[in-house]
TIFISE-952085 format. One record per atom (N, C-alpha, C): residue number from 1; residue in one letter; chain; atom name; x, y, z. Coordinates in steps of 0.02 Angstrom, whole numbers, plus 32768, in hexadecimal, padded with zeros to 4 digits. Example, Ala and Ser with C-alpha at 12.3 -4.5 7.8 and 13.67 -1.06 7.14 Angstrom:
2
> i aa ch at u v w
> 1 a A N 8294 7EE4 8186;
> 1 a A CA 8267 7F1F 8186;
> 1 a A C 8294 7F5B 8186;
> 2 s A N 8282 7F90 8162;
> 2 s A CA 82AC 7FCB 8165;
> 2 s A C 8285 8002 818A;
END
This chain:
212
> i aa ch at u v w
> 1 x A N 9295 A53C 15EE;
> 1 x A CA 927B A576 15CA;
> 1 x A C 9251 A5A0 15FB;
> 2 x A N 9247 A5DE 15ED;
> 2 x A CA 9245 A608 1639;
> 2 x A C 91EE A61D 161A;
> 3 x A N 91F9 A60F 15C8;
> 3 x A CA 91BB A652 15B6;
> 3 x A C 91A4 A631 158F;
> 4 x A N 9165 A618 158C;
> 4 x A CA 9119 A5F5 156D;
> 4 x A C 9115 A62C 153F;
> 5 x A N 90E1 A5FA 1521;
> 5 x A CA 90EC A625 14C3;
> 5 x A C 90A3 A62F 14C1;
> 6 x A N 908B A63F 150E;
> 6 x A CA 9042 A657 150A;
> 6 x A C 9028 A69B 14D2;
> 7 x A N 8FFC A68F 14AD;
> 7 x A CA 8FE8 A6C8 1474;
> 7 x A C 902A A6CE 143C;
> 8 x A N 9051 A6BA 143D;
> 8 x A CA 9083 A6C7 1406;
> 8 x A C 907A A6D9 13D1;
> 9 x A N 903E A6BE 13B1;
> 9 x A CA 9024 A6CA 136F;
> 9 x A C 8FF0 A6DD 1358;
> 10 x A N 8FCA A6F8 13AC;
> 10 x A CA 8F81 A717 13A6;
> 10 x A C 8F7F A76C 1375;
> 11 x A N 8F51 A771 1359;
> 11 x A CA 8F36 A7B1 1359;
> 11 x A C 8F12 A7DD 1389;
> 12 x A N 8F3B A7FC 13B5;
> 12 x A CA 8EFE A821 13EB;
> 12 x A C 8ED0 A86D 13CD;
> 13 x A N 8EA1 A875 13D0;
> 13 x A CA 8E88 A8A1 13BC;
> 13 x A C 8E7F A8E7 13F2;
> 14 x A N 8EBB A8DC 1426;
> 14 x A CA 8EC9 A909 1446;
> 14 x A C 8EF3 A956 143C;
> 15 x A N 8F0E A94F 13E7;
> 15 x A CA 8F25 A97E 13E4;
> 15 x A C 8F83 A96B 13EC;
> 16 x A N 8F97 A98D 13D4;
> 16 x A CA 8FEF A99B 13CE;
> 16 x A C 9011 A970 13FC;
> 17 x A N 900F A97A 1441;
> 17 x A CA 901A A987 147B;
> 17 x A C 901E A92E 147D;
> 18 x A N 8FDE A916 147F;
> 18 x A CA 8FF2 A8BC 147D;
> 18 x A C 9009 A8A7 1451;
> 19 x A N 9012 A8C0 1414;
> 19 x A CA 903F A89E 13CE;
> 19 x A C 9085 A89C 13EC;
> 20 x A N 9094 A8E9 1403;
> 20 x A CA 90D0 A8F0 1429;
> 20 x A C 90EF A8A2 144F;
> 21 x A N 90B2 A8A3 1472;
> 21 x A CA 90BA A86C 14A7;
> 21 x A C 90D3 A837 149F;
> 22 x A N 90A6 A81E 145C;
> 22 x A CA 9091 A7E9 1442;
> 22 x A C 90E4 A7E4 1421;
> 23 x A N 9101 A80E 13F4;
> 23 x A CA 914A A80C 13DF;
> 23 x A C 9180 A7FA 1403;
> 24 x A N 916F A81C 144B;
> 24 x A CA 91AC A80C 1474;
> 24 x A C 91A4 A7D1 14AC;
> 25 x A N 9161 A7BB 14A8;
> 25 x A CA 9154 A767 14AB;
> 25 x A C 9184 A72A 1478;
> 26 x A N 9171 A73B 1445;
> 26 x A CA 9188 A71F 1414;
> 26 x A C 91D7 A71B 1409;
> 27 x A N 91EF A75C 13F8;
> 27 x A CA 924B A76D 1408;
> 27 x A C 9255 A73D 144B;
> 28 x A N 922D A746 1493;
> 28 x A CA 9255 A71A 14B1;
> 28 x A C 9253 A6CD 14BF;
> 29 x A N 9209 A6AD 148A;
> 29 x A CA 9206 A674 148E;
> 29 x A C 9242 A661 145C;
> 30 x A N 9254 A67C 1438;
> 30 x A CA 9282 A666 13EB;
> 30 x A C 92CD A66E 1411;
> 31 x A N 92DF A697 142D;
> 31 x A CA 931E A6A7 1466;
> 31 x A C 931B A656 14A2;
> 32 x A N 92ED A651 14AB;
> 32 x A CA 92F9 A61D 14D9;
> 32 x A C 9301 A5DB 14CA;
> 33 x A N 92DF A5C7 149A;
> 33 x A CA 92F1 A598 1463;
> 33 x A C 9346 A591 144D;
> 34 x A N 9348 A5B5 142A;
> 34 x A CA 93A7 A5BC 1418;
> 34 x A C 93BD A5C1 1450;
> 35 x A N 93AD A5C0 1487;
> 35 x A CA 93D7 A5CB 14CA;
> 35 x A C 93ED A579 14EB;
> 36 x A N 939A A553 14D8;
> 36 x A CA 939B A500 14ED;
> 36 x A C 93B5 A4F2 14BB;
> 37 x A N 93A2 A4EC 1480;
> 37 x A CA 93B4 A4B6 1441;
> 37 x A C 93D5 A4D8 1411;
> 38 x A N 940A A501 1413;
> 38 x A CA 9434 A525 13F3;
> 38 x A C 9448 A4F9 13B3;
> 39 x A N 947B A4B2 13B8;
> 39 x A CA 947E A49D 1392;
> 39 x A C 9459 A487 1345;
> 40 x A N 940E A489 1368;
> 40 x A CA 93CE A46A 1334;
> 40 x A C 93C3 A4A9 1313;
> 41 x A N 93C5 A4FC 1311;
> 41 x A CA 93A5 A51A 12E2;
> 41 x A C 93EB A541 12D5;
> 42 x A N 93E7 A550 1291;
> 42 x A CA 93F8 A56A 126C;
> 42 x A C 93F7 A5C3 1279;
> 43 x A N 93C3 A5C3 126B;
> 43 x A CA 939F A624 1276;
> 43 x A C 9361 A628 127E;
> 44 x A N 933E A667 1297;
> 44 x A CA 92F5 A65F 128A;
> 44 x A C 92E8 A6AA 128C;
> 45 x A N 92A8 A6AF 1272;
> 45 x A CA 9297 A6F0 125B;
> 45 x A C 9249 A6F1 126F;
> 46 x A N 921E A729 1277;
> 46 x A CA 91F7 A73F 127D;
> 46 x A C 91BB A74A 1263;
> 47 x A N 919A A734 122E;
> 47 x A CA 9188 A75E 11EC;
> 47 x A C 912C A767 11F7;
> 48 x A N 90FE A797 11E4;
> 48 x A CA 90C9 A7AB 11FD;
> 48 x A C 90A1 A77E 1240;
> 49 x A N 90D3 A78B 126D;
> 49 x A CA 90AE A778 12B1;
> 49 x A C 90AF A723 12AD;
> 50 x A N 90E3 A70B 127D;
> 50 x A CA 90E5 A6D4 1295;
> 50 x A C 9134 A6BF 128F;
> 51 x A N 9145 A67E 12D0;
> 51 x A CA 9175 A67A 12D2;
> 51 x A C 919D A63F 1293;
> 52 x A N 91E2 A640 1286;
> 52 x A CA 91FA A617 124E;
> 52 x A C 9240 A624 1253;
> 53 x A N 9244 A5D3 124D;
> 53 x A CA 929C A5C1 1288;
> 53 x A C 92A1 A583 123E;
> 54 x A N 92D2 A58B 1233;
> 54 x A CA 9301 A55C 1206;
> 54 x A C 9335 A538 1226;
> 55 x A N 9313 A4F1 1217;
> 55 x A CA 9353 A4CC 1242;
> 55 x A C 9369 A48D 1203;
> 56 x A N 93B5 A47A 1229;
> 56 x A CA 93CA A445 120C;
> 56 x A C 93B3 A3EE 120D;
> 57 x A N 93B1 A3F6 11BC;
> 57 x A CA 9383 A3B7 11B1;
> 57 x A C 9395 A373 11F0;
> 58 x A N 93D1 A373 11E1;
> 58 x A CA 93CA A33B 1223;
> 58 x A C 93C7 A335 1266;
> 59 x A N 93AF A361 1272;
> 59 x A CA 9393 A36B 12BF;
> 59 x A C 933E A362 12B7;
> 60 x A N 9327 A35B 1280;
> 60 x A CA 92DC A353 1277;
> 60 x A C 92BD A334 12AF;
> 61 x A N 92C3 A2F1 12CC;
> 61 x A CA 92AB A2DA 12E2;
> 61 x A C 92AA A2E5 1330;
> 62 x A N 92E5 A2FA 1349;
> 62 x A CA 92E8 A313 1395;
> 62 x A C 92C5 A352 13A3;
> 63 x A N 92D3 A37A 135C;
> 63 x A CA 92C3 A3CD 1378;
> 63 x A C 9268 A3CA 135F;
> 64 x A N 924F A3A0 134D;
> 64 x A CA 91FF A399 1349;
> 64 x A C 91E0 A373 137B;
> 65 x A N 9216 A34C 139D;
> 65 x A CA 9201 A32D 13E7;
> 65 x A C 91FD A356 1416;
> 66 x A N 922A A384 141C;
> 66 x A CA 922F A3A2 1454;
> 66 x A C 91E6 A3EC 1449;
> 67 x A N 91E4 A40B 1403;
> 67 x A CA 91BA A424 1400;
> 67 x A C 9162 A409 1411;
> 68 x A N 915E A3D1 140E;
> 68 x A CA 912D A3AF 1426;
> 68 x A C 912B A3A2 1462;
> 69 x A N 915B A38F 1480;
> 69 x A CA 9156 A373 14CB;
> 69 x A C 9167 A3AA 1504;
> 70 x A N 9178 A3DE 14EC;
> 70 x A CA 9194 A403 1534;
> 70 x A C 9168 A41F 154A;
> 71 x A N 915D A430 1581;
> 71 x A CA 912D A449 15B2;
> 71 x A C 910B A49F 1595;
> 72 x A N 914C A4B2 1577;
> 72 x A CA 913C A50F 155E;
> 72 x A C 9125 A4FD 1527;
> 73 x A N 9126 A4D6 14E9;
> 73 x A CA 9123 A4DF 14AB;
> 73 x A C 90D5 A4AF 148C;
> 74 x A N 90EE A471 1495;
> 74 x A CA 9097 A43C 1491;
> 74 x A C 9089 A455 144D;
> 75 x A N 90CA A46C 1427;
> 75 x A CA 9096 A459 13D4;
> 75 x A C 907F A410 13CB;
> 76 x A N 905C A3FD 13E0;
> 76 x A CA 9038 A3A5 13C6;
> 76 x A C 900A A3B1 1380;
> 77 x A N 9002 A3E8 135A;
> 77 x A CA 8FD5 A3D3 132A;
> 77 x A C 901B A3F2 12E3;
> 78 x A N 901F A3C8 12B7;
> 78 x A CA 902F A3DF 127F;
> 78 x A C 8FFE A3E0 1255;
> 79 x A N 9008 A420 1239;
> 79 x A CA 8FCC A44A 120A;
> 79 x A C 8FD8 A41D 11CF;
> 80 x A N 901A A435 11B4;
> 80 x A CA 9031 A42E 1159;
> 80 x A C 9074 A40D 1162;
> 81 x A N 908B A3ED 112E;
> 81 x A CA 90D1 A3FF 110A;
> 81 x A C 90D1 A3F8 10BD;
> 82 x A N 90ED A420 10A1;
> 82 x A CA 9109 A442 107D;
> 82 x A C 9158 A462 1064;
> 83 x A N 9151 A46B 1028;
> 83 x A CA 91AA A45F 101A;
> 83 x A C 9198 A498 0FCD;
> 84 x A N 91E3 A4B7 0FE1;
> 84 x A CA 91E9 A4E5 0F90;
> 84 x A C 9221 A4E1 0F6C;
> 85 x A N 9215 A4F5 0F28;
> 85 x A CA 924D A4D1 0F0C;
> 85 x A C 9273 A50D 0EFD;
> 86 x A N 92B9 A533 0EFB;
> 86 x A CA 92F6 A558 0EE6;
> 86 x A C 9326 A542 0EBF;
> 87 x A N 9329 A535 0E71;
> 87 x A CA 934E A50D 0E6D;
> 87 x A C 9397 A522 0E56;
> 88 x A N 9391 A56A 0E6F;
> 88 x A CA 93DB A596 0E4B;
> 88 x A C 9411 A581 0EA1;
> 89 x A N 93EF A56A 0EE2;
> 89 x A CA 940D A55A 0F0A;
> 89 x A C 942B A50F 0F16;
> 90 x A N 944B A51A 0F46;
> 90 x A CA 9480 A4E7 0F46;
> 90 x A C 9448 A4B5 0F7C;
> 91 x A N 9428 A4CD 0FAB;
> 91 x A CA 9403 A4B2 0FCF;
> 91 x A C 93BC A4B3 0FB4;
> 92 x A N 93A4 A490 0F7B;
> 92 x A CA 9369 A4B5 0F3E;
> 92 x A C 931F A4AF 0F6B;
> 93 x A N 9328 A471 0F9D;
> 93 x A CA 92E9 A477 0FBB;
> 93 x A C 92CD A494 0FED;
> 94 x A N 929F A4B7 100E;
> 94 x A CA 9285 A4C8 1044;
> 94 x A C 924A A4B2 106E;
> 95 x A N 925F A481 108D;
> 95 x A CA 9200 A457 10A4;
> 95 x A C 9205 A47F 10DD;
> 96 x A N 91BB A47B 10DF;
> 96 x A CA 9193 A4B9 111D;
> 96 x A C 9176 A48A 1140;
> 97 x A N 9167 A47E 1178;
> 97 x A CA 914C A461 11AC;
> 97 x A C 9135 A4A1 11D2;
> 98 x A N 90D8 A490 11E5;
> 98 x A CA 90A2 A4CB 1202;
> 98 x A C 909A A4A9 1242;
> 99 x A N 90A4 A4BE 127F;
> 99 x A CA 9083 A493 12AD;
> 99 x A C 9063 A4CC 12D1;
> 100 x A N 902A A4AE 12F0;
> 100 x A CA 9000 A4D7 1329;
> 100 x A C 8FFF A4BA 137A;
> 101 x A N 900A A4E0 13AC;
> 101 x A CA 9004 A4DA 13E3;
> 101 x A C 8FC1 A4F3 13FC;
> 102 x A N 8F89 A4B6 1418;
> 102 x A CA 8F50 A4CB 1424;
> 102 x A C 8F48 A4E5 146C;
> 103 x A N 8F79 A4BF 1499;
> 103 x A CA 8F82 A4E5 14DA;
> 103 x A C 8F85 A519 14E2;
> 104 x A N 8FB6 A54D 14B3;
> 104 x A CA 8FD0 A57F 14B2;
> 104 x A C 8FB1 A5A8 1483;
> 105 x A N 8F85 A590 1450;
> 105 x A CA 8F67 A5BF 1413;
> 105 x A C 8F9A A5EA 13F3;
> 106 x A N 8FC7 A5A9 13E5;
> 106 x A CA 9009 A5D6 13CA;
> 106 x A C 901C A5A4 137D;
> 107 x A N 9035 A5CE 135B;
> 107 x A CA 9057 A5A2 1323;
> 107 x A C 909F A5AC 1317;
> 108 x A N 90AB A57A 12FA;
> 108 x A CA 910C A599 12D7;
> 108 x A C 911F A56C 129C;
> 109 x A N 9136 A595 126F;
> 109 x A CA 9151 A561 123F;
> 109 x A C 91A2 A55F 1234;
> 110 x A N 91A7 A516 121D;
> 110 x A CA 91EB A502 121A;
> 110 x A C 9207 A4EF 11CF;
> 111 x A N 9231 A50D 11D3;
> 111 x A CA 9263 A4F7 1177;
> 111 x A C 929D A4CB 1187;
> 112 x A N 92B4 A4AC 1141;
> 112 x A CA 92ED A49A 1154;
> 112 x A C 92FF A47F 1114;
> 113 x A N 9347 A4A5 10FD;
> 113 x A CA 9359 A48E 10B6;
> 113 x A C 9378 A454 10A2;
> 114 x A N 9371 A430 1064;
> 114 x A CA 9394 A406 104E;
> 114 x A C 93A6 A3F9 1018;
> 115 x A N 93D4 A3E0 0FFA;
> 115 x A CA 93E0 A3DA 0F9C;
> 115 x A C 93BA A397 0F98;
> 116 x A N 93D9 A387 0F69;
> 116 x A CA 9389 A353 0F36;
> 116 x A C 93AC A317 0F43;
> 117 x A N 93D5 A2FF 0F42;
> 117 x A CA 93F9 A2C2 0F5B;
> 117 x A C 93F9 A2A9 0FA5;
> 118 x A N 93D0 A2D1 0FC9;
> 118 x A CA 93DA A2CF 1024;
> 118 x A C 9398 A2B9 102D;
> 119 x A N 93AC A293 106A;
> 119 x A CA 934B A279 108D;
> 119 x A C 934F A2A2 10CE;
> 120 x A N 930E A298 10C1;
> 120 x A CA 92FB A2BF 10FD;
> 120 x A C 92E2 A283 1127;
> 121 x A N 92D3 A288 117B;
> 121 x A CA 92BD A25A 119B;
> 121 x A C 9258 A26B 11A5;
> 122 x A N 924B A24D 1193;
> 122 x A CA 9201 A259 119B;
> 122 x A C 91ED A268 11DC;
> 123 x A N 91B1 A276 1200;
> 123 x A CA 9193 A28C 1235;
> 123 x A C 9168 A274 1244;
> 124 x A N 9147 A231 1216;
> 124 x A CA 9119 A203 122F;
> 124 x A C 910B A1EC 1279;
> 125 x A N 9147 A1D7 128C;
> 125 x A CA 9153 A1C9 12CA;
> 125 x A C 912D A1D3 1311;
> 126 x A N 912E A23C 12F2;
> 126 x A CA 911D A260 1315;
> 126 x A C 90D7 A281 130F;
> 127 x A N 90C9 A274 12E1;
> 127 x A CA 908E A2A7 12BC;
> 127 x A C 907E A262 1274;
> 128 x A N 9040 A255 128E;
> 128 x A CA 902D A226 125F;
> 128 x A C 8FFD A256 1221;
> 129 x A N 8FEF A27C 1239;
> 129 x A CA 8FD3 A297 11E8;
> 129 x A C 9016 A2BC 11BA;
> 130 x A N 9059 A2B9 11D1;
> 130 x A CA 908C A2BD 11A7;
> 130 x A C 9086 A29C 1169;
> 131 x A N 9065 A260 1177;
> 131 x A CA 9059 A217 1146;
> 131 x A C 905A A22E 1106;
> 132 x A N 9018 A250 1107;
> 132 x A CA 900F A266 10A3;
> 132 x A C 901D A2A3 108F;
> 133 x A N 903D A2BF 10CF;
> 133 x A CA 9058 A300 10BA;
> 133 x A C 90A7 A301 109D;
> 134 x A N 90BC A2BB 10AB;
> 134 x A CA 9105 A2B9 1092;
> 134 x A C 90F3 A2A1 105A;
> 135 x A N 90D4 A268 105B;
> 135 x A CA 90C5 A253 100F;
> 135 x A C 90B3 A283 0FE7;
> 136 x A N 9096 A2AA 0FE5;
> 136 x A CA 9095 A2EA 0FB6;
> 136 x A C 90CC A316 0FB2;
> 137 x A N 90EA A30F 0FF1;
> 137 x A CA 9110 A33A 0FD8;
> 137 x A C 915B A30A 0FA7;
> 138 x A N 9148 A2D0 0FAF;
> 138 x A CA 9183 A29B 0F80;
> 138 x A C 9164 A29F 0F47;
> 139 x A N 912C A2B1 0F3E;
> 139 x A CA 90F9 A2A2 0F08;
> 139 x A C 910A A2DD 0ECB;
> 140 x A N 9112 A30B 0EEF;
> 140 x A CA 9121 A35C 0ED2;
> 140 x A C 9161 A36B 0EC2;
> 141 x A N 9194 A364 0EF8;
> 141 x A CA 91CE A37B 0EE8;
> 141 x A C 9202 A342 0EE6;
> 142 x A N 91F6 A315 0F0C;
> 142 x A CA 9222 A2C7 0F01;
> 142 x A C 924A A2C9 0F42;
> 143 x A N 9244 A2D0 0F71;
> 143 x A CA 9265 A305 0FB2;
> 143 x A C 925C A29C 0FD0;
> 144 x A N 9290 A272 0FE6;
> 144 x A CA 927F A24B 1010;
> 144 x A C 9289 A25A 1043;
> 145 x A N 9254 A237 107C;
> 145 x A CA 9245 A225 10B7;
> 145 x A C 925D A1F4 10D2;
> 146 x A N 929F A1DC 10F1;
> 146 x A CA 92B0 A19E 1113;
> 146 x A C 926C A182 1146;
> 147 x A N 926F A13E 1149;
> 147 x A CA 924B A11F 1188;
> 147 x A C 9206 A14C 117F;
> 148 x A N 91EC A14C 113C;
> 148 x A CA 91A6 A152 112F;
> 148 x A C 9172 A11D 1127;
> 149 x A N 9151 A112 1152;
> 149 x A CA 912A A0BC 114F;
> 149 x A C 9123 A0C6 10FE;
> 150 x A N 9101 A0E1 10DA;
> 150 x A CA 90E1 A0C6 1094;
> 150 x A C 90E3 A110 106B;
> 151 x A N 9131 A11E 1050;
> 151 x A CA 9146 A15E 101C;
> 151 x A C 9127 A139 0FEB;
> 152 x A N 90D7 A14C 0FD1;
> 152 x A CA 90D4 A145 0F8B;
> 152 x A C 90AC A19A 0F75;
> 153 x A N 90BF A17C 0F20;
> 153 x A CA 9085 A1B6 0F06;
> 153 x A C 9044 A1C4 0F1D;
> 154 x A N 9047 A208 0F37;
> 154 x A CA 8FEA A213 0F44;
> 154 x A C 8FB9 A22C 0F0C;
> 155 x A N 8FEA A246 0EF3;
> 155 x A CA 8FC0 A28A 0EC3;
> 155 x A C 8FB8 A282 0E7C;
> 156 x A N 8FF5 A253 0E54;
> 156 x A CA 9001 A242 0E26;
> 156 x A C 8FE9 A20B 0E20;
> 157 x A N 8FEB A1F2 0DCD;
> 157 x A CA 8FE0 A19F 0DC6;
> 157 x A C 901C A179 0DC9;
> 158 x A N 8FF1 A14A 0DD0;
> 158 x A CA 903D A105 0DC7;
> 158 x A C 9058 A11E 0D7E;
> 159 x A N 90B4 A102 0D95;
> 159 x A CA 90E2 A0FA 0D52;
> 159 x A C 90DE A145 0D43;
> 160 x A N 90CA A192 0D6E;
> 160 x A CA 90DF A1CD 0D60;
> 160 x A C 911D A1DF 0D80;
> 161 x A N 912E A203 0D38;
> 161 x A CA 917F A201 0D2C;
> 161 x A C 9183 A253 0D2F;
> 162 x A N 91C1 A258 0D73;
> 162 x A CA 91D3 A28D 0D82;
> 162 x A C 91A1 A2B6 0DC0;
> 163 x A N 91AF A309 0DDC;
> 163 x A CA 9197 A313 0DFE;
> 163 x A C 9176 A358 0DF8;
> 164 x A N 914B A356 0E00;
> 164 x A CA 910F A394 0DD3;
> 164 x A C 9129 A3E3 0DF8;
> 165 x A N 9141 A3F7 0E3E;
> 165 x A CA 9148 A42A 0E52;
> 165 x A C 91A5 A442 0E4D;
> 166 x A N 91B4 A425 0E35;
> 166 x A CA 91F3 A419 0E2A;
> 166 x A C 91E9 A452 0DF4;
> 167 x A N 922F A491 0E01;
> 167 x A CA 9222 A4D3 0DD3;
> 167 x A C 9243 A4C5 0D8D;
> 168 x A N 9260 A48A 0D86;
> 168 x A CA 927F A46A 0D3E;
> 168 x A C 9243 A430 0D17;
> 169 x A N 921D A424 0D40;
> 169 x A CA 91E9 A407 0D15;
> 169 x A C 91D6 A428 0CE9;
> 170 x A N 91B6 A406 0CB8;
> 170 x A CA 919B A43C 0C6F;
> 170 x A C 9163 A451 0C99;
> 171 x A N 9138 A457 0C65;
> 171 x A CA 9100 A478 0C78;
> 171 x A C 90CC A44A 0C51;
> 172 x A N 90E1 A421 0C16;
> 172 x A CA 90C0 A3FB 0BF8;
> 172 x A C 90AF A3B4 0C0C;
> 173 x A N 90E7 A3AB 0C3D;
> 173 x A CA 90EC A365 0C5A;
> 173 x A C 9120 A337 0C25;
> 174 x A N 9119 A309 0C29;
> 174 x A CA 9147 A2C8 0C01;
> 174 x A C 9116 A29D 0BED;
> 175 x A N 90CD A29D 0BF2;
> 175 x A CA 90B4 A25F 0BDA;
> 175 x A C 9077 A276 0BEC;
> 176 x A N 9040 A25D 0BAD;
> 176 x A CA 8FF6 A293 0BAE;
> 176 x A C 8FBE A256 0BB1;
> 177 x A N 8F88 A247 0BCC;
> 177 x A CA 8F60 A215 0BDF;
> 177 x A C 8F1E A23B 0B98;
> 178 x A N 8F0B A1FD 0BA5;
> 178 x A CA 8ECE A1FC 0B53;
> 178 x A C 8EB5 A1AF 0B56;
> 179 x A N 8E71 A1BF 0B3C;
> 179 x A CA 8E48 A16D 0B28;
> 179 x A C 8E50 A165 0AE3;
> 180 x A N 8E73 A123 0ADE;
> 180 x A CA 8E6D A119 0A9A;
> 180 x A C 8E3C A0F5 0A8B;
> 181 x A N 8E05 A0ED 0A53;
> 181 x A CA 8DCD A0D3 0A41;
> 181 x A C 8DD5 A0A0 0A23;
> 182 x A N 8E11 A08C 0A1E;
> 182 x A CA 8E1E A051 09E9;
> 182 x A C 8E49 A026 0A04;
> 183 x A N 8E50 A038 0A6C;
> 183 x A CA 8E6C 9FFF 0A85;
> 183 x A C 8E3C A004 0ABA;
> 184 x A N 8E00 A02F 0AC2;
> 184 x A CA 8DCA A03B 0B04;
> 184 x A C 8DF1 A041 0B35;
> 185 x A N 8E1B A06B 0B3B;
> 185 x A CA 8E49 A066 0B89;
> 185 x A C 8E65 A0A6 0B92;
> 186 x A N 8E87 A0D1 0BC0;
> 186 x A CA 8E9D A111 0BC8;
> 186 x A C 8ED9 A101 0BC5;
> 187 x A N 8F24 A10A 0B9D;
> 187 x A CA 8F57 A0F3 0B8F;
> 187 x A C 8F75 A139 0B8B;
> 188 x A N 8FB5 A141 0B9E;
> 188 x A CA 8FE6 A179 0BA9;
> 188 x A C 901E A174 0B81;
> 189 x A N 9037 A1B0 0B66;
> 189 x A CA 9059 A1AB 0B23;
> 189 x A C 908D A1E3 0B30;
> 190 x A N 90B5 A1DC 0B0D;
> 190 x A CA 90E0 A23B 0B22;
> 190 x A C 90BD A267 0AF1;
> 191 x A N 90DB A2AD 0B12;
> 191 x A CA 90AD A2BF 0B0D;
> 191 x A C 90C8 A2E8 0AC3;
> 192 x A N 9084 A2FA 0AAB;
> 192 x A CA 90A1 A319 0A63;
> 192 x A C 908E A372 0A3F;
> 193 x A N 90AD A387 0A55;
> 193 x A CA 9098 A3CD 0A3B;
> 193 x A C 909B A3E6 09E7;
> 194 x A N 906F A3DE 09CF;
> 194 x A CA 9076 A3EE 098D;
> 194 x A C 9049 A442 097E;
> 195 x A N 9074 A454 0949;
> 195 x A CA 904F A497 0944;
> 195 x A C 905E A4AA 08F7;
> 196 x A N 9025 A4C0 08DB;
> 196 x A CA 9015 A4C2 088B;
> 196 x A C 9046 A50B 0881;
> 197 x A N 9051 A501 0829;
> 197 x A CA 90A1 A537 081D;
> 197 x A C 9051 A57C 080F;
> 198 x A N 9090 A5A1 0830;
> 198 x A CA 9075 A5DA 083F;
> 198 x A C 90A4 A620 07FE;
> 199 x A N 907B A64B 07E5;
> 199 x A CA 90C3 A67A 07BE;
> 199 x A C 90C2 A6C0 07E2;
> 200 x A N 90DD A6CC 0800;
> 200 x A CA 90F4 A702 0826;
> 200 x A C 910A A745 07FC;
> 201 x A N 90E2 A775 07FD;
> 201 x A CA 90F4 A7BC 07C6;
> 201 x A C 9111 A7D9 0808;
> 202 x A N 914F A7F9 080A;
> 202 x A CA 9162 A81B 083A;
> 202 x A C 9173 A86F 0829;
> 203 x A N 9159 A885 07E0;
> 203 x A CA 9156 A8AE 07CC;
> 203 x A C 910D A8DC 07E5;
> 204 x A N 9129 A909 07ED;
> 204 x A CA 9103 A954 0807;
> 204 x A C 90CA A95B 07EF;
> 205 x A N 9080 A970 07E8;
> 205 x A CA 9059 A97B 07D4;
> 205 x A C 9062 A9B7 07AB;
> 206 x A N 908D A9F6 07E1;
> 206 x A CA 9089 AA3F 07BA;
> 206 x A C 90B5 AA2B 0787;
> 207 x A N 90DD A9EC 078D;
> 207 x A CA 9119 A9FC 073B;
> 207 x A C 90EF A9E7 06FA;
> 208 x A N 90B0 A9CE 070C;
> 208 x A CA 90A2 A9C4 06CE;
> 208 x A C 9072 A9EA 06BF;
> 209 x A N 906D AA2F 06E5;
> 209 x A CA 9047 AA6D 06BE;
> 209 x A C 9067 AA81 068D;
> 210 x A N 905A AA8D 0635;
> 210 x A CA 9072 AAB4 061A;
> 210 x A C 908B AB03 061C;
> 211 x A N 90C1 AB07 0626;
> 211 x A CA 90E9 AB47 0643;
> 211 x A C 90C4 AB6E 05FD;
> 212 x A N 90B0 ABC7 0629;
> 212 x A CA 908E AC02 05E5;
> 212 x A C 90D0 AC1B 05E0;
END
């Protein structure tokens, strides 16, 4: 790689002229990338001064090595991950992986789609605070992580059924927590929406002025 991704994602308060700069830094760190590891991304795009490259899920684990280890790049810190749900697509999920390069004071984020039946390979490996960031994100959308030391629920309780960020979840949930006083214990029940009969006049106010 010929061109360090020095400032890539800075704000200079120099005016036009280094944004300029700063863009065509960026265009040619993203150009040189697809130039080495063509196979691993997909596409990548640009979006307010930061860079975002979509690659194929199973290259996860090489193309986050190499982003860590190469001499130009040294993202070693992952920020986040994160995942969104689409579910009119064929590929419904989108997990986001944030990493920061402190060498470089640069950031970039990475996507990469998958349908609901597919694992993904985790990043533990590589990035140990991945840890509870996958679990949440299994926690939320149900997204597995192969070769995750310990995929459990973070966020939810035990025996919760289903996955809360998931855009087909209700909104009510499946099962509503309460103390019952007559077993002293907090016991979970489905859940029950009841609502008292209501009589609905859908008639006009002005029709029932007497016409002069």
């Amino acid at each position: 790689m010929t061109n360090k991704i020095n400032d890539i994602n800075q704000v200079s308060p120099k005016g036009d002229k280094s944004n300029t700069n700063i863009k065509l830094e960026k265009n040619t760190f993203i150009k040189s990338l697809c130039v080495m590891i063509p196979k691993w991304i997909q596409y990548s795009i640009s979006s307010k001064n930061e860079v975002v490259l979509y690659i194929f899920p199973q290259f996860i684990i090489p193309f986050f090595s190499f982003l860590k280890n190469h001499i130009n790049t040294q993202f070693k810190v992952l920020i986040d991950v994160t995942a969104v749900d689409y579910p009119t697509r064929a590929l419904r999920f989108e997990i986001v992986y944030n990493l920061l390069s402190v060498s470089y004071n640069a950031r970039i984020r990475i996507k990469t789609c998958i349908d609901e039946t597919t694992t993904i390979a985790s990043v533990t490996e590589l990035y140990s605070a991945a840890g509870w960031w996958e679990r949440e994100v299994w926690d939320m959308f149900g997204i597995f992580f192969s070769n995750h030391p310990d995929l459990r629920r973070i966020l939810t309780d035990y025996g919760f059924q289903g996955h809360p960020l998931r855009k087909d979840f209700p909104l009510t949930g499946f099962v509503e927590v309460r103390y019952d006083d007559s077993e002293k214990r907090v016991i979970n029940e489905p859940v029950e929406i009841t609502q008292e009969f209501r009589y609905f006049d859908f008639s006009s106010p002005w029709e029932q002025i007497e016409k002069v």
